[in-house]
C-alpha angles and dihedrals in degrees: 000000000000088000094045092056089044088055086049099045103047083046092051082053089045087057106047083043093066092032081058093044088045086057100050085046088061106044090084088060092041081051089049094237084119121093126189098235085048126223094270097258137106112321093352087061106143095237098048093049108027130141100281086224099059121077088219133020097186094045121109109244103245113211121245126296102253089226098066089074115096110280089240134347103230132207136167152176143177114196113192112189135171110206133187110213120189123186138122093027095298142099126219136172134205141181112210134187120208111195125175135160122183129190129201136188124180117203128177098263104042129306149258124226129189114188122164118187133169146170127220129176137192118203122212092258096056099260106146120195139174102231090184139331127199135198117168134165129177147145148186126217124187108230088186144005072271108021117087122171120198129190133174133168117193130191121193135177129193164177138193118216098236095207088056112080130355097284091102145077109238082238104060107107090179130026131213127284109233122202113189124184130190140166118177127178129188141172130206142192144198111223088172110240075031130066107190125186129174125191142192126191135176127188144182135201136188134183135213127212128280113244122207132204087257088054093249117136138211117216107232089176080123088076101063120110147181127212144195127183146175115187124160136183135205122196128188122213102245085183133336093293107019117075130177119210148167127223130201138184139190114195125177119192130189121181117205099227135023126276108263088226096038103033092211125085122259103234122145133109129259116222114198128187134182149158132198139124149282127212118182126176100185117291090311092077145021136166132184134180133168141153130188134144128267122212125195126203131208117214088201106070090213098069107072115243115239131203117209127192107232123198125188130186140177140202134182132168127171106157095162137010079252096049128067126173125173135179128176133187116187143176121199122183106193157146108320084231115214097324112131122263090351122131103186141006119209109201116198101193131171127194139186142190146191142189137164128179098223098193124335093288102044135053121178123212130186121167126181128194140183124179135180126199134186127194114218112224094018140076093244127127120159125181125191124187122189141174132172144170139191144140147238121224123202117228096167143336090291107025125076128177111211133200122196137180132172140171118212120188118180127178124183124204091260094066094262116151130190123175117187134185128196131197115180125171124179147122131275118206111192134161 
């Protein structure tokens, strides 16, 4: 019995030895010196004490296979709407159909996007037209934690409705077809105080014939154009969301005939520069103002150079998923079109927009917009002002009616005056 209690006894000590040394292993934890995934030495080695819910507590987590993401992202739309327009002292009515299809991808570096569009119309007496058709596709990859590259490459085709506006002789019965190709690429940088981005474009347009009313045509092949530009900006973080900056742009144009009036092309280059400056508060606010000068130059010495002030301005409210509210200021300095003994147009155009989702079924929509365009060499000045409202309905998850309205009033330099008024109503079906 004597030797029974000694064997109980030294266990009980042996017990309360390792009970003692399982105490002092733990006051680093009750300090709160011990982390789950340890320090890598001795008994806090990660392996030995690691989250039982991870494989491996000492690996280095690896970011997601990019091709575990969702192959596109895919939305679509058809809109079919029947529209009375009334200008000019005549009626005319059109059926129109709006398709568009867009797809997305995200990857864990940036992302692409595809997204095609169009509108065609069809008038009562049988004339089609494509008003515009739209093909982009684009993406960004970050090269870096501050290197982003950006490239996008666009393809539109189009077509004015001769009897809408003041662009137009009474007599064109068809206006030209324009095809307009672009690709730009850019890259940008955060040098911390800095921000640097530098850009490249190319473009290419070609125009189609003028019909008339007597089926005869006038060439406007004279009016096509190639481009090439580099343009860069630096801005400089005033405070954590202000930033001044300044803008530049380098554009060359070359035109592949003469100019009918001036019997010369039209090639030169057109050099802008700007600065201004750039608030955002998150994604719930963002302002934007700048001014600068553009100069064009003529390649031909015998076409007069000509300098533009350019103003730009942006605004930009979301305060909520239910609230929008856009603003936009712009300057263009471009082709003087078929006007007579003009070598350039600058077109100074602001545009605004509101919606608002009343309540899950209804969104409400209204949009206003004024420009202003000169015609350098020639006595010609046009304005246009326009404002406009409607709604969208929802019927179900996928169907949509829609009601439109909008006032256009354009008045050249000459005294002419057009006033048009739209009404369209139609569906839109949409994933």
């Amino acid at each position: 019995m004597a030797v029974r209690a000694g064997t109980r006894q030294r266990a009980r000590a042996h017990g309360l030895t390792a009970l003692l040394l399982a105490c002092l292993w733990c006051v680093p934890a009750w300090a709160g010196e011990f982390t789950i995934s340890g320090d890598g030495s001795g008994y806090s080695n990660r392996d030995l004490a690691n989250d039982p819910t991870l494989v491996c507590a000492a690996c280095v987590p690896a970011p997601p296979p990019e091709n575990d993401t969702p192959l596109f992202d895919l939305d679509w739309s058809l809109g079919l709407r029947g529209s009375v327009t009334e200008g000019d002292g005549t009626t005319r009515y059109e059926v129109l159909a709006l398709p568009s299809l867009s797809l997305k991808q995200q990857t864990v570096r940036g992302g692409y996007d595809l997204s095609v569009g169009g509108e065609l119309s069809k008038t009562a007496d049988g004339e089609a037209r494509i008003d515009a058709l739209d093909a982009e596709v684009g993406g960004t990859y970050e090269l870096d934690s501050v290197t982003t590259l950006a490239g996008r490459g666009t393809l539109s085709i189009s077509q004015d409705d001769p009897r809408s506006g003041t662009d137009y002789a009474s007599n064109v019965a068809s206006a030209p077809i324009v095809v307009t190709g672009t690709g730009e690429a850019s890259v940008t940088r955060d040098l911390g105080l800095f921000d640097v981005e530098l850009r490249s474009k190319a473009a290419r347009t070609g125009y189609g014939n003028t019909v008339y009313d007597d089926a005869s045509t006038t060439d406007n092949s004279f009016q096509n154009t190639t481009s090439y530009g580099v343009g860069g900006r630096v801005g400089v973080k005033v405070t954590p969301g202000l930033t001044a900056f300044v803008d530049g742009d380098a554009t060359a144009d070359q035109y592949d005939a003469a100019s009918p009036s001036l019997g010369v092309k039209l090639d030169g280059t057109t050099y802008e520069a700007r600065a201004g400056l750039n608030f955002k508060l998150r994604e719930t606010l963002e302002l934007e103002g700048s001014a600068g000068l553009a100069y064009r130059d003529f390649k031909d010495a015998g076409v007069e150079d000509f300098t533009a002030a350019i103003y730009g301005a942006k605004v930009v409210f979301v305060p909520d998923e239910t609230v929008s509210l856009t603003g936009e200021l712009t300057t263009t300095v471009s082709a003087p079109g078929t006007t007579a003994s003009a070598s350039g147009k600058v077109e100074y155009a602001a545009t605004g927009s509101a919606a608002v989702q009343v309540n899950p079924w209804l969104r409400l929509r209204a949009k206003a917009g004024w420009s202003y365009s000169e015609t350098i060499g020639a006595d010609s000045t046009e304005q246009t002002a326009s404002a406009g409202a409607g709604a969208d309905y929802l019927l179900s998850a996928m169907t949509d009616l829609t009601a439109d309205y909008t006032y256009t009033r354009s008045l050249t330099g000459t005294g002419t005056e057009t006033d048009e008024h739209v009404v369209a109503l139609g569906v839109t079906f949409h994933r």
